[in-house]
C-alpha positions in Angstrom: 117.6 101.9 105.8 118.1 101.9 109.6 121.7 104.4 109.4 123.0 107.8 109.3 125.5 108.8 107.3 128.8 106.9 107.3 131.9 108.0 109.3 135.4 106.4 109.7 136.0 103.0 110.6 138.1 102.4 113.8 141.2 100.3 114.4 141.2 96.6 114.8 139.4 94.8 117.4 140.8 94.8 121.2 140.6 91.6 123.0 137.7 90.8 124.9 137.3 91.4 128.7 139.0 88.6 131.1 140.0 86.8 127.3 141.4 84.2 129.6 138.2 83.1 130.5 134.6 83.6 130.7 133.7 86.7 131.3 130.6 87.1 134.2 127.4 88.5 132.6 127.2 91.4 135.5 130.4 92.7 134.8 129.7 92.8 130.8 126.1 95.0 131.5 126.8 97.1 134.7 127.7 100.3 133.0 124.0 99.8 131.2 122.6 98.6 134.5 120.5 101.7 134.7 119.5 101.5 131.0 118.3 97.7 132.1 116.2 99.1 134.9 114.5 101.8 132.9 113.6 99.0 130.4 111.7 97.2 133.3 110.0 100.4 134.4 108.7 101.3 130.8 107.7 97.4 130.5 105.7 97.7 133.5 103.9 101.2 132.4 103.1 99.7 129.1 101.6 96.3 130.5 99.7 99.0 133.0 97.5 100.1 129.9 96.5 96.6 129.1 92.8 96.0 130.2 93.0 94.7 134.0 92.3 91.6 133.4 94.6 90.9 130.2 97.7 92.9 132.1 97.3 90.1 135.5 98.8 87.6 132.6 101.2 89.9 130.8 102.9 91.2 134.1 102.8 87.3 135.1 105.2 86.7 131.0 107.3 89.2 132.3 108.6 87.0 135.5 110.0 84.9 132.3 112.9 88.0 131.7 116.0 86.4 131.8 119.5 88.2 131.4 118.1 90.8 128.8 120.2 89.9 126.4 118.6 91.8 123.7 117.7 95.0 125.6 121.6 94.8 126.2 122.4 94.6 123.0 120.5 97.7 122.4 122.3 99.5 125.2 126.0 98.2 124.2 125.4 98.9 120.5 124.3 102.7 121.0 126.6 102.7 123.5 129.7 101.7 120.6 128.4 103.8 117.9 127.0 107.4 119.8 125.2 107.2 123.1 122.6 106.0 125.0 119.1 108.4 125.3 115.8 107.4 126.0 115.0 106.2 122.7 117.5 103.1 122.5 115.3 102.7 125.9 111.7 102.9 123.7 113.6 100.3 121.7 114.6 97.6 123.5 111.1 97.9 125.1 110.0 97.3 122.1 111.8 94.5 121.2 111.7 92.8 124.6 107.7 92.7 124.4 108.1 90.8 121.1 110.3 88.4 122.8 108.0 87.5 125.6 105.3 87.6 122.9 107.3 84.5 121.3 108.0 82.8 124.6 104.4 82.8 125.6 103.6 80.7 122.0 106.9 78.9 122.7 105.4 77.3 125.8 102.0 76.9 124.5 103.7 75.0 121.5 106.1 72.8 123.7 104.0 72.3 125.9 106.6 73.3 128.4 105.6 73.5 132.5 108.1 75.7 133.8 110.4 78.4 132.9 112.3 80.7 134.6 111.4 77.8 137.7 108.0 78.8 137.9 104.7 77.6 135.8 104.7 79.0 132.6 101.8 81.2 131.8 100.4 78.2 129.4 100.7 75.9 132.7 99.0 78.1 134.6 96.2 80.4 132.7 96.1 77.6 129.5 96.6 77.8 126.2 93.9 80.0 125.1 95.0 82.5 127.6 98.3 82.4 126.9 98.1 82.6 123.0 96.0 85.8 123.4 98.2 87.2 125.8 101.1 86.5 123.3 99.2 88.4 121.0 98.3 91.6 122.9 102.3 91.6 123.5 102.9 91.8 119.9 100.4 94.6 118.9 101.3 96.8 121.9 104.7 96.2 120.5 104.4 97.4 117.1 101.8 100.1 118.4 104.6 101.6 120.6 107.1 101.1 117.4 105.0 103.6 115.7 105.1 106.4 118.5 108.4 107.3 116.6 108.6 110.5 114.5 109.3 108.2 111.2 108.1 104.9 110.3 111.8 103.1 110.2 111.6 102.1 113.9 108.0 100.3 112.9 109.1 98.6 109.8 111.9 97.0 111.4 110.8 96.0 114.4 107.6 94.9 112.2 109.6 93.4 109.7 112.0 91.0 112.1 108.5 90.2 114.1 107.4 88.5 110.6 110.5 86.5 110.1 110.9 85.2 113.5 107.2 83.7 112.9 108.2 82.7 109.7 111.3 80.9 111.4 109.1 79.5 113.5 106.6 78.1 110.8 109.1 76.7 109.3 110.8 74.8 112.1 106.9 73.3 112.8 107.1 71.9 109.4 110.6 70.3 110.1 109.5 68.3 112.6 110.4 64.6 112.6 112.1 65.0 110.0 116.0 63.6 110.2 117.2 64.5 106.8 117.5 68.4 107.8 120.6 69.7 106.4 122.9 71.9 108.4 121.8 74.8 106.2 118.5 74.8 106.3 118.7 74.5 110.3 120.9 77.5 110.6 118.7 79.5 108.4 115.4 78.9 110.6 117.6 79.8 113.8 119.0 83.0 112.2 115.1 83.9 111.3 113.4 82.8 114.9 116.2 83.6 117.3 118.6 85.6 115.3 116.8 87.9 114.0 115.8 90.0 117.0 119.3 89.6 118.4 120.3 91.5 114.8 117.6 94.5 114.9 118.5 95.1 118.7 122.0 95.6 118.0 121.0 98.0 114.4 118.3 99.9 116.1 121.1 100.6 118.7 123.0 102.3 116.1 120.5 103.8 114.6 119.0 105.2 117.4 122.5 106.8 119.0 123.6 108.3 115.6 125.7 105.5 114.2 126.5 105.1 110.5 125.2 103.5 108.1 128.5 101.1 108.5 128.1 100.7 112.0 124.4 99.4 111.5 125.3 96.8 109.0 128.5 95.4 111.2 126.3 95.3 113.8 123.3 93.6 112.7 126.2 91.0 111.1 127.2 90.9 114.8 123.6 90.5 115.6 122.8 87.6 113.3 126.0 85.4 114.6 125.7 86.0 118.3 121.8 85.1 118.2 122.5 81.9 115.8 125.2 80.9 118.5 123.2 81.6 121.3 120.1 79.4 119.9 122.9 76.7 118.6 123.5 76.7 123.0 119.8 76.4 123.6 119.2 73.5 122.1 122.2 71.6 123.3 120.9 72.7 126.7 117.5 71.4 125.7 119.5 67.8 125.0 122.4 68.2 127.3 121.6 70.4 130.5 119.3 69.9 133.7 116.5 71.5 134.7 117.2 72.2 137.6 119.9 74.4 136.8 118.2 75.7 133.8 115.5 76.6 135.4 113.1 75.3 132.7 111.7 72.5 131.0 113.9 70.4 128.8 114.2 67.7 126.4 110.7 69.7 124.7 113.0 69.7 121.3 113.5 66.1 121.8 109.4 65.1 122.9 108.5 67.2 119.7 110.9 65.8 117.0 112.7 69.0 116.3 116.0 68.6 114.3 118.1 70.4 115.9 122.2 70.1 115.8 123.4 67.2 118.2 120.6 65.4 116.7 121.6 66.4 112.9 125.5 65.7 113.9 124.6 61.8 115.7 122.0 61.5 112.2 125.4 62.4 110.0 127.6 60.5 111.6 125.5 57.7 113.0 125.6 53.9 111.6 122.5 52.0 110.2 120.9 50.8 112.5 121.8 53.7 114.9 119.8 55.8 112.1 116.6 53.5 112.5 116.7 54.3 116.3 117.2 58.1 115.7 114.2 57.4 112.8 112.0 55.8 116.2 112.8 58.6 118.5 111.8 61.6 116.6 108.2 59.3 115.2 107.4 58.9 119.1 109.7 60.1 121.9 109.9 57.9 124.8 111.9 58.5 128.3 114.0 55.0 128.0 115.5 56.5 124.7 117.3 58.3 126.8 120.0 56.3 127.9 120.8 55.1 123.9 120.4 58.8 122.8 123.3 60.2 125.2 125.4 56.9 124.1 124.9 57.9 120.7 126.1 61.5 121.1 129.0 60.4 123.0 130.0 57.9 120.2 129.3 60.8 117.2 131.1 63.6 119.6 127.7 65.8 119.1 128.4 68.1 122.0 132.2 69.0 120.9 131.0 69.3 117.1 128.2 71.9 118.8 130.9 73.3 120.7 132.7 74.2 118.0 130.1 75.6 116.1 128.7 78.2 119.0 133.0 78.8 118.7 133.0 79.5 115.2 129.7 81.6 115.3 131.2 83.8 118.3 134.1 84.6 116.9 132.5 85.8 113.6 130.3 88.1 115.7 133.7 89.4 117.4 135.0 90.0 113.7 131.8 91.8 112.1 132.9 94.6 115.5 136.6 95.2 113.5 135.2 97.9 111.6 133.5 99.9 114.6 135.3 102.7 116.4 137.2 101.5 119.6 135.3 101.9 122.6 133.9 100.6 126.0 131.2 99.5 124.1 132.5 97.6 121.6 134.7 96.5 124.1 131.7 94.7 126.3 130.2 93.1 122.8 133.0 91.6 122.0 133.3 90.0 125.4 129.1 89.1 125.4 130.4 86.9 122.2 132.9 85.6 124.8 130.2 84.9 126.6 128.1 82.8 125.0 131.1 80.9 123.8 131.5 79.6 127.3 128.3 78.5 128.0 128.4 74.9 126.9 131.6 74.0 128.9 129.1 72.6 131.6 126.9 70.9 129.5 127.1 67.4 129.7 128.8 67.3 132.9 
């Protein structure tokens, strides 16, 4: 749907930058540095239509920005398969507004009092506020999706905006409950994270002129990278500090969420260990603490999640084999890299 026609696949897949170690974020995006900066400026011009007193709060979400990861993605998949032009920049504005959208609902629903080490817009304008807010940032989203000449830019970005709520529906009704399978978590991560991570990277090939090829290897990238990435979130939510993340943590934990250290200590945890497990999602309290990290420790819940965000990244790296050699594929292999490295300071 999203692709030109095909062209030639490249040769096999160069090793990541500094495959040694982990490569530094900076050096992976500073050829798209100015991309990333003209993504800002056209955030701030859209927020600038909002009504005065709506656009305080949005421009307030937008101090939540992180790394942009997924306007990146946009830049370093056009930039692999064509070309980047000002409408891979229409794009991942596009895409990003939809992600603040879901953060600003994210917070309201965790209940979470800082991000990005300030307030969170829930913690400082309330919930009602903040879910409206949320909500003007997804219709000006799909409003400017539908600026495009032809609908396909709106009925993707419109499309993955419905699964990641869908994802997110889904994971509400999986609270507290122990008996998650692997699967079924993986599939609500690849719909409420993944997703957004896969149509940034096949908008980026569509948008530059890449085949129809290049947008499905992508998007394959896409949906592994942004499964791995979440996978890292919530062992940072279990395992990391808030101080260095710079945001609330242990919200999975308050609001019963399955996610994978819990799901690996449930599979490989003993009877009773399973009845405490059963106690902590029904109720959290802060002295389960102590028992919690002794029973990941025991079940090796950390190095299983390791291995996993391992696994995931190195299927993103393989779904590049079939694109051209370039730069660009180059600095997605080594975002995969990336990622993969993030959880070697967890639990430290």
């Amino acid at each position: 749907m999203l692709a030109a026609e095909p062209k030639a696949a490249g040769a096999a897949l160069a090793d990541p930058l500094n495959p040694a170690g982990a490569p530094a974020w900076k050096a992976i995006v500073a050829p798209v540095e100015p991309f990333l900066r003209a993504v800002a400026v056209r955030l701030a011009e859209q927020v600038a239509e909002f009504e005065p007193e709506v656009a305080a709060h949005a421009r307030y979400a937008l101090l939540s920005q992180g790394k942009q990861l997924r306007p990146a993605l946009v830049a370093l998949s056009g930039e692999a398969t064509g070309g980047i032009n000002d409408d891979l920049v229409t794009a991942a504005t596009i895409i990003e507004m939809v992600h603040l959208a879901t953060l600003v609902h994210d917070d309201v629903v965790d209940e979470a009092q800082i991000r990005r080490r300030r307030p969170t817009l829930a913690a400082q304008a309330g919930n009602t506020t903040s879910v409206l807010v949320g909500d003007c940032l997804f219709a000006h989203a799909l409003k400017l999706a539908a600026s495009f000449p032809t609908t396909e830019v709106c009925r993707a970005v419109s499309s993955a905006t419905k699964t990641v709520c869908t994802g997110e529906i889904i994971q509400s009704q999986r609270q507290h409950q122990l008996r998650t399978s692997r699967g079924e978590y993986f599939r609500v991560l690849r719909m409420k994270t993944a997703e957004l991570f896969a149509v940034s990277c096949e908008l980026g090939a569509h948008l530059s002129g890449g085949s129809a090829g290049d947008g499905r290897a992508l998007r394959d990238y896409g949906l592994a990278l942004g499964t791995a990435y979440q996978v890292y979130d919530d062992c940072l939510d279990v395992f990391g500090s808030e101080v260095r993340a710079g945001k609330s943590l242990r919200t999975d934990l308050v609001g019963g969420k399955p996610t994978l250290p819990v799901i690996v200590a449930w599979e490989r945890a003993s009877a009773d260990e399973r009845r405490f497990l059963e106690r902590m999602v029904a109720a959290w309290e802060p002295d389960f603490m102590r028992p919690l990290a002794e029973l990941f420790e025991r079940t090796e819940a950390l190095p299983e999640a390791r291995s996993v965000i391992r696994s995931l990244c190195t299927s993103a790296q393989a779904a590049l084999r079939s694109l051209s050699p370039s730069e660009g594929r180059e600095r997605l292999a080594a975002a995969a890299e990336y990622i993969a490295h993030q959880t070697d300071d967890l639990g430290s």
